[in-house]
C-alpha positions in Angstrom: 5.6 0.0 41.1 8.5 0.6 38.3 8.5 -2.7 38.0 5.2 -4.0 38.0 5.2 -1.8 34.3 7.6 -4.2 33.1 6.3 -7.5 34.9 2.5 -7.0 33.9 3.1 -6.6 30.3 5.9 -9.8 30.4 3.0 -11.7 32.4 0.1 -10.9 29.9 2.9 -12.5 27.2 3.3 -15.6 29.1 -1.0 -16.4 29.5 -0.8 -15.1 25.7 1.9 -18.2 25.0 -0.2 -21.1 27.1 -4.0 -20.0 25.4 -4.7 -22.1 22.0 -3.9 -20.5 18.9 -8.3 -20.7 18.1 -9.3 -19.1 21.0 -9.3 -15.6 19.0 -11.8 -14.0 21.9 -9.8 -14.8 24.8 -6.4 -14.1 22.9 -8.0 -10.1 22.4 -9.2 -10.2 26.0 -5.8 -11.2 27.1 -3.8 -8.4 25.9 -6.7 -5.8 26.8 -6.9 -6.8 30.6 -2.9 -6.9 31.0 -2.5 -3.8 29.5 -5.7 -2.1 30.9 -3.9 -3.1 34.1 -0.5 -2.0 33.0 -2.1 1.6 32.5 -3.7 1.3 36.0 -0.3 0.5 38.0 1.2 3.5 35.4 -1.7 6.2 37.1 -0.9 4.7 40.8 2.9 5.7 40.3 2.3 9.0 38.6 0.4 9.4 42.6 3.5 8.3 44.1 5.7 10.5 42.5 6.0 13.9 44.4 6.7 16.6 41.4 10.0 17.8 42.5 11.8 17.1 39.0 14.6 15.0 40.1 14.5 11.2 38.9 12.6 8.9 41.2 11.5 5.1 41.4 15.1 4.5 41.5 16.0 0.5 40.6 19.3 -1.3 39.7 19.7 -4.1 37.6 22.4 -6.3 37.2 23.0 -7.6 33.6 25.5 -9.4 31.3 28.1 -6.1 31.3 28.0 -5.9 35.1 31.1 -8.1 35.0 33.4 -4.9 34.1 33.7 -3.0 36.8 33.0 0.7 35.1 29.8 -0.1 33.4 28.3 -1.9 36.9 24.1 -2.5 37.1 21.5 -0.9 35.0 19.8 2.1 36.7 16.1 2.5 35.8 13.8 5.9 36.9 11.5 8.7 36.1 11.0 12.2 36.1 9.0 15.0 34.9 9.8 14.6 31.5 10.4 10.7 31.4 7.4 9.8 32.9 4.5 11.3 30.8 5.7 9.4 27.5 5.4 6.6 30.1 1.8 7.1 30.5 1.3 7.7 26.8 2.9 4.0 26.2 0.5 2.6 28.7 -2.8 4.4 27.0 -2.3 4.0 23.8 -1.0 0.2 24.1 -5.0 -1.3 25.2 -6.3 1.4 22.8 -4.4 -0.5 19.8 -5.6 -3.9 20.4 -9.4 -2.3 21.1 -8.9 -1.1 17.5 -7.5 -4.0 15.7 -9.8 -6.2 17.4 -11.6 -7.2 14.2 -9.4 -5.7 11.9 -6.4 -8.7 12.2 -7.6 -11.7 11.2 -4.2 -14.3 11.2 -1.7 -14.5 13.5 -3.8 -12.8 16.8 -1.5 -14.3 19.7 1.8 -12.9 17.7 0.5 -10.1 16.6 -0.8 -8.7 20.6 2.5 -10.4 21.8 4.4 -7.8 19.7 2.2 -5.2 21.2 3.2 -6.2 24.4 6.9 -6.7 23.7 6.9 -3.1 22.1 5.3 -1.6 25.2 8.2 -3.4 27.5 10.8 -1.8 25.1 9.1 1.6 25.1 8.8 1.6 29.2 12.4 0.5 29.3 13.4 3.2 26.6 11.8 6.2 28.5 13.0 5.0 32.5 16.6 3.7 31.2 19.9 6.2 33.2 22.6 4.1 31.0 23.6 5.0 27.5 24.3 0.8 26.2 21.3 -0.1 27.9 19.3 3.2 25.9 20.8 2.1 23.0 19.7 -1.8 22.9 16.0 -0.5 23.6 16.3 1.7 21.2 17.3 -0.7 18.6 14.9 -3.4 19.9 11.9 -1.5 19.3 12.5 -2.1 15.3 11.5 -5.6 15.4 8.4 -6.1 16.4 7.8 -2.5 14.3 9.5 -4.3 11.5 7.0 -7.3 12.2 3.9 -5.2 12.8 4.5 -3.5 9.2 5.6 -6.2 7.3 3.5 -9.0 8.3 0.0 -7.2 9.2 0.5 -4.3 6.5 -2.8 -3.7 4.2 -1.1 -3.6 1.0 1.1 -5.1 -1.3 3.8 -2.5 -0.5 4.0 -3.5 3.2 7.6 -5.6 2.6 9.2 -2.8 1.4 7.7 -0.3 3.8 8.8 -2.2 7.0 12.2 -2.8 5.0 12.1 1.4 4.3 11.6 1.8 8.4 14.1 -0.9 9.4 17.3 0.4 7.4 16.7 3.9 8.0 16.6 3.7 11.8 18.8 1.1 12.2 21.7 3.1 9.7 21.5 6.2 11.4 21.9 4.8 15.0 25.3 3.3 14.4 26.6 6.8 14.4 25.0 6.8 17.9 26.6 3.8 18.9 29.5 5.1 17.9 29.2 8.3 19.8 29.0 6.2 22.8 31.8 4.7 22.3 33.6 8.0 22.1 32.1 9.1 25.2 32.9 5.4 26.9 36.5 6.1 26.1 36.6 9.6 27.6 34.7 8.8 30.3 35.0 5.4 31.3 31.6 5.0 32.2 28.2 4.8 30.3 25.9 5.5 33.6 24.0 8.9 32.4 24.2 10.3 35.7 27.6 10.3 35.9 28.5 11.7 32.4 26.1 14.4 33.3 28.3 15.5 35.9 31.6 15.3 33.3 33.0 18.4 31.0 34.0 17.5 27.4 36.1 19.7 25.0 33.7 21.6 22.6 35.5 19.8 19.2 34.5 16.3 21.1 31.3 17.4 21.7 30.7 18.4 18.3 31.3 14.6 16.9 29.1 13.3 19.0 26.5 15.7 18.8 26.6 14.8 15.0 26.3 11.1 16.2 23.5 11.3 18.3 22.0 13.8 15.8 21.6 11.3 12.8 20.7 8.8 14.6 17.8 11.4 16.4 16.6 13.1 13.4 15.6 10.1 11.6 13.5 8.8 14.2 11.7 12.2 14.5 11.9 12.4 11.2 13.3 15.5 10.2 13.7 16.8 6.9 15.3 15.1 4.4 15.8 12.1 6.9 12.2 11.8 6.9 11.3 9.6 3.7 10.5 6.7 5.6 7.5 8.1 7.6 4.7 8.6 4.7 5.7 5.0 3.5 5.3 2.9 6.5 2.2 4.7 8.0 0.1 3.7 4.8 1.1 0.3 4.6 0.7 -0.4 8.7 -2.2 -1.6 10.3 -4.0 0.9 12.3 -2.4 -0.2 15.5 1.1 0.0 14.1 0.1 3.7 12.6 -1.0 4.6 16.5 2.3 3.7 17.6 4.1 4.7 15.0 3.0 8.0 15.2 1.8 9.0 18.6 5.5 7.2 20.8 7.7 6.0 18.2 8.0 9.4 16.9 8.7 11.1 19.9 12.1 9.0 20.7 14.2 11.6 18.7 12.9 14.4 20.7 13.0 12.8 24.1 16.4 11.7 22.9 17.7 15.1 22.3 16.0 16.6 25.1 18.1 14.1 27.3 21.2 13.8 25.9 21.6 17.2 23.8 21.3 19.8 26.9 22.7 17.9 29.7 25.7 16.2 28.4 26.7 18.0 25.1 25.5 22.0 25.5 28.2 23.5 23.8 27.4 21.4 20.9 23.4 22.0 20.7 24.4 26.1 21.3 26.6 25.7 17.7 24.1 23.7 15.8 21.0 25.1 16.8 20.9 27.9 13.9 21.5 24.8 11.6 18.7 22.7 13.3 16.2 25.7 13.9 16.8 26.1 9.6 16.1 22.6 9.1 12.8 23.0 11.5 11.5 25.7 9.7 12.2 23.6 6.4 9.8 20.8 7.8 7.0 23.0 9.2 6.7 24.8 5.8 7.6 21.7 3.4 5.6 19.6 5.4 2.4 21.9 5.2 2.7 22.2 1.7 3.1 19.1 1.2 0.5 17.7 3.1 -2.1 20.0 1.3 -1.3 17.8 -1.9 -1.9 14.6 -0.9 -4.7 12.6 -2.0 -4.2 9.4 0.6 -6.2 10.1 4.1 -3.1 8.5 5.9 -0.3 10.7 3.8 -2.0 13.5 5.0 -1.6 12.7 8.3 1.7 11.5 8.1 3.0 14.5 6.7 1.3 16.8 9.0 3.4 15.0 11.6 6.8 16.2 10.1 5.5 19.8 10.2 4.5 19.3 14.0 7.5 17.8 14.9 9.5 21.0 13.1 7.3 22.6 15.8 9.0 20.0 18.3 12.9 20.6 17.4 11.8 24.2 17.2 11.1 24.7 20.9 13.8 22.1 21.8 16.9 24.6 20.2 15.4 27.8 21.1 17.2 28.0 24.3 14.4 28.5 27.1 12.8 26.9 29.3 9.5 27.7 27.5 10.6 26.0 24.5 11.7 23.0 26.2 8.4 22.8 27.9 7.1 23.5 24.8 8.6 20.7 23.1 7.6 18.1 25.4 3.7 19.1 25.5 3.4 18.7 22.1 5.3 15.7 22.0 2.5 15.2 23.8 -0.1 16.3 22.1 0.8 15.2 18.9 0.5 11.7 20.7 -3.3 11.7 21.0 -4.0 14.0 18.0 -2.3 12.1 15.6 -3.1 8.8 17.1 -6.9 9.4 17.0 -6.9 10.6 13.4 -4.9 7.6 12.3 -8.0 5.9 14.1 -10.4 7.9 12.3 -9.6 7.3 8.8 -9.1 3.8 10.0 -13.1 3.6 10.4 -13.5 5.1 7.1 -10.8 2.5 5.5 -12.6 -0.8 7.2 -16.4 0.7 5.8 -15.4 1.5 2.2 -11.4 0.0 1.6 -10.3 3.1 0.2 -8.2 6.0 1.3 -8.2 8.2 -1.1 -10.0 11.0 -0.8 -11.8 11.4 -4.0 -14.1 8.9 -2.8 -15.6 10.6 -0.2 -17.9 12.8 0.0 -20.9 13.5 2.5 -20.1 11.2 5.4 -21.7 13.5 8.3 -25.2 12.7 6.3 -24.5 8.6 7.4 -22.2 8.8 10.0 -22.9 11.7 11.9 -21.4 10.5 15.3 -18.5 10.2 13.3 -18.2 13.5 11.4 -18.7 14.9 15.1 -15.8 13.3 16.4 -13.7 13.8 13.5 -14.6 17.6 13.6 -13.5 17.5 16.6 -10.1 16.1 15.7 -9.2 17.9 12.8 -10.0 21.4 14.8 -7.5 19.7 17.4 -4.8 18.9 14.9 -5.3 22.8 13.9 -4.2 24.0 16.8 -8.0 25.8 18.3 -7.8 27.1 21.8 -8.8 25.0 24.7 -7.3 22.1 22.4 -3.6 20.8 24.1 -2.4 21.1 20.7 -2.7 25.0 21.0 -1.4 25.2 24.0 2.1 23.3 23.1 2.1 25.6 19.5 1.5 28.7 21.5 4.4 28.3 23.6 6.7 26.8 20.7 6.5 29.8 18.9 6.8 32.2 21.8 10.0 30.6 22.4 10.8 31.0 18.4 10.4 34.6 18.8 12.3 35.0 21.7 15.1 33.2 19.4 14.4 35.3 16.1 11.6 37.3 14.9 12.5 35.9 11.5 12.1 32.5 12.5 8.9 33.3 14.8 7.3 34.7 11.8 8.5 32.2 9.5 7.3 29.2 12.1 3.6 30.8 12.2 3.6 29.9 8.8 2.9 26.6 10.2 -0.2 26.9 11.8 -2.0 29.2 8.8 -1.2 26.4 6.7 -2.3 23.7 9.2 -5.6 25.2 9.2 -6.0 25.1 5.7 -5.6 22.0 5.0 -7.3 20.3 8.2 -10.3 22.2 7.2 -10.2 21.8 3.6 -9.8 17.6 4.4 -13.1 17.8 6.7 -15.0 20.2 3.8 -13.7 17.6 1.1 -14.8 13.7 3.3 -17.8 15.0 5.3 -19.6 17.8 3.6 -21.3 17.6 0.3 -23.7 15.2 -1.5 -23.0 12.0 -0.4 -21.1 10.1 -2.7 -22.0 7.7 -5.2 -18.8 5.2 -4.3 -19.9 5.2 -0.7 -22.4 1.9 -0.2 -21.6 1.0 3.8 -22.8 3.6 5.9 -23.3 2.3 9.3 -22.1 4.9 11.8 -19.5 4.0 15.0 -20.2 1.1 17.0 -19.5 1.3 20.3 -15.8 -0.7 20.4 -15.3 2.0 18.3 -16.4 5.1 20.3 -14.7 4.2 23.0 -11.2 3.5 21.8 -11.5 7.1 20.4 -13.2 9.0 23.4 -10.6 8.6 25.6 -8.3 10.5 23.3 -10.5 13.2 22.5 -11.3 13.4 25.8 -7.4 14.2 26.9 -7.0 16.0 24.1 -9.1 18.7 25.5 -8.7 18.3 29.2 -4.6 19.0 27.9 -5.4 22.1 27.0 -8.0 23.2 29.2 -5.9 22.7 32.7 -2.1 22.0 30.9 -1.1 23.0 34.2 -0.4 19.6 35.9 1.4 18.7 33.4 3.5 21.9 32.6 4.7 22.2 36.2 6.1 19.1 36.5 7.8 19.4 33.3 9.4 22.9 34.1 10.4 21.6 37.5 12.1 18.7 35.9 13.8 20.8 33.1 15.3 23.5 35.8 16.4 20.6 37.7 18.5 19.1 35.0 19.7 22.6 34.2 21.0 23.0 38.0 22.5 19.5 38.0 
């Protein structure tokens, strides 16, 4: 089945290619049914999988570099932590073209055929065991990002936003590639299996910690690599903003939770007070930030560089809580962030503003909507029986196993959080409605149930986090006994 999530998506391209360029319908329905059924072979293999945190679904591929002897075929599989970001990918991939169904109106077939190409990378990304092969992924994904944002964008700005996003990423990876390079030349070998199984001097490991640490922390972003984020979720279309923020995001903290412990731990030991001070920066920056924005997408954009603080916080803490942790809000901030991105997206295609000022009493219109979004912005502050709580809970238990200082500090976080989530639902939904505010027809039902299914797992997460916490923590202690 690991590669029917790689065929299905490449098929879907192909039937996108040989349907005429008018037939918008059957273009939308095209890239819904492939990736509806892309998600459906994804479930069927998280069955087949049997929980015992090694990697699985084992396939080889020969490529162009299988010539040379030490690099030999690609080796693709998935565990515990691999294989939930998988699933994410495969939800969130039908969920975009639901949303943007009537929201892109030029250039449909290229615009779901860079959906589908992105969702090829992202699987590819998250099952790849080689470091070149990691690396190409990686650096594939910015293209049809670079397209989504530049081409599709909803402002003027959009050029320079997808330019913002492009140079940034693609800058701060060449210090990985470099790093692998170093490690090639030690090692002789770019398999990630093998390398796992190799010692390196702590001064070596310290240079390419630093490489694969640049290249990381933008693509989280961490503070001050993180100027690109605010930029390019404003100017993206909804369905680039869902991506954006709910996978794209989470490639720096899958990529230091599989190459910083396992190959380099000397390294991550030395720099974690330095990354743990830089966390802190970001969950307290970040929250004070986001309560002075005035643009509905800034808000949430900047709340995402004090959750992922929250992420990098758990990853250096040095427990297995932590690392857990990390991963489930990873997680979490996945559908949370993804489904207020939709949200305000509703809000955007009624009235074509963002800006808060604007709104005011939209629960008296749209009450299925302020519902939902209640719902949401309680989520994205962390409430019990919300999978948001649940991966912020365990995140700062591992911070004060680390430090009191920086446990105290970190809580910060989530006071702040609360504010301003629940000051942004007083200010749009509660009060007289507002004189700017003409449309007022409530959700369809395209729209309800792109965003159900999200809200839905949002809660379930946190309500039986079990499943997915086991696996997790039996992949992590596997990797630590390896």
């Amino acid at each position: 089945m690991l590669e029917l999530i790689f065929i299905l998506p490449l098929i879907g391209s192909f039937f996108l290619l040989i349907t005429p360029r008018d037939n918008i319908v059957r273009l939308w329905k095209i890239g819904l049914e492939w990736s509806l059924l892309t998600l459906t072979i994804t479930i069927l293999l998280w069955a087949s999988l049997d929980g015992e945190g090694q990697f699985q679904a084992i396939k080889k591929f020969d490529w162009i570099f299988s010539i040379e002897p030490t690099f030999g075929p690609l080796n693709f599989a998935v565990d515990g932590v691999s294989f939930f970001f998988i699933v994410l990918t495969a939800l969130l991939t039908p969920i975009c073209v639901l949303i943007s169904w009537n929201s892109i109106k030029f250039l449909v077939k290229e615009f779901i055929l860079c959906l589908l190409l992105m969702e090829v990378l992202l699987m590819g990304v998250f099952t790849i065991l080689d470091l070149v092969g990691f690396y190409i992924l990686f650096e594939g994904i910015l293209i049809p990002m670079f397209l989504i944002i530049g081409i599709w964008g909803s402002r003027e700005e959009k050029i320079q936003a997808s330019y913002y996003f492009f140079f940034y990423t693609f800058i701060g990876s060449v210090f990985m590639l470099l790093a692998i390079f170093i490690l090639y030349s030690h090692a002789g070998t770019t398999d990630y299996q093998t390398l796992c199984s190799l010692k390196y001097e702590r001064k070596l490991q310290y240079f390419l910690f630093l490489g694969f640490f640049f290249s990381l922390a933008i693509k989280i972003p961490k503070i001050p690599f993180h100027i690109w984020l605010p930029q390019a979720h404003v100017e993206a279309p909804v369905a680039g903003s869902v991506i954006l923020a709910g996978v794209l995001l989470k490639l720096g903290g899958y990529g230091f939770m599989r190459f910083s412990w396992p190959l380099l731990p000397d390294a991550s030991e030395y720099f974690a007070p330095l990354i743990q001070t830089l966390s802190l920066f970001a969950i307290i920056y970040g929250s004070l930030t986001t309560c002075r924005q005035v643009d509905l997408k800034r808000i949430i954009a900047y709340s995402s560089v004090a959750h992922m603080g929250l992420v990098t916080l758990g990853l250096f803490s040095h427990t297995i809580q932590g690392l857990v942790a990390a991963v489930f809000l990873m997680l979490a901030h996945g559908l949370v962030s993804s489904a207020l991105f939709i949200a305000v997206t509703y809000l955007y295609e009624r009235h074509h503003t963002r800006l808060v000022k604007y709104y005011r009493g939209v629960v008296v219109t749209m009450p299925l909507f302020g519902i939902l979004m209640l719902t949401l912005i309680l989520a994205n502050a962390s409430i019990p029986l919300s999978c948001n709580f649940v991966g912020e809970f365990f995140s700062l238990l591992a911070a004060f196993e680390y430090s009191f200082i920086v446990g105290g500090l970190a809580s910060l976080g989530m006071v702040l959080s609360a504010g301003y989530s629940i000051y942004l639902y007083n200010r749009v939904c509660f009060g007289v409605p507002s004189k700017y505010l003409y449309f007022t027809r409530d959700l369809n039902r395209r729209e309800f149930y792109a965003l159900m299914p999200l809200v839905l797992l949002i809660f379930l997460m946190g309500i039986f986090p079990f499943p997915v916490v086991d696996v997790i923590k039996s992949s992590i202690i596997y990797q630590e006994r390896c």
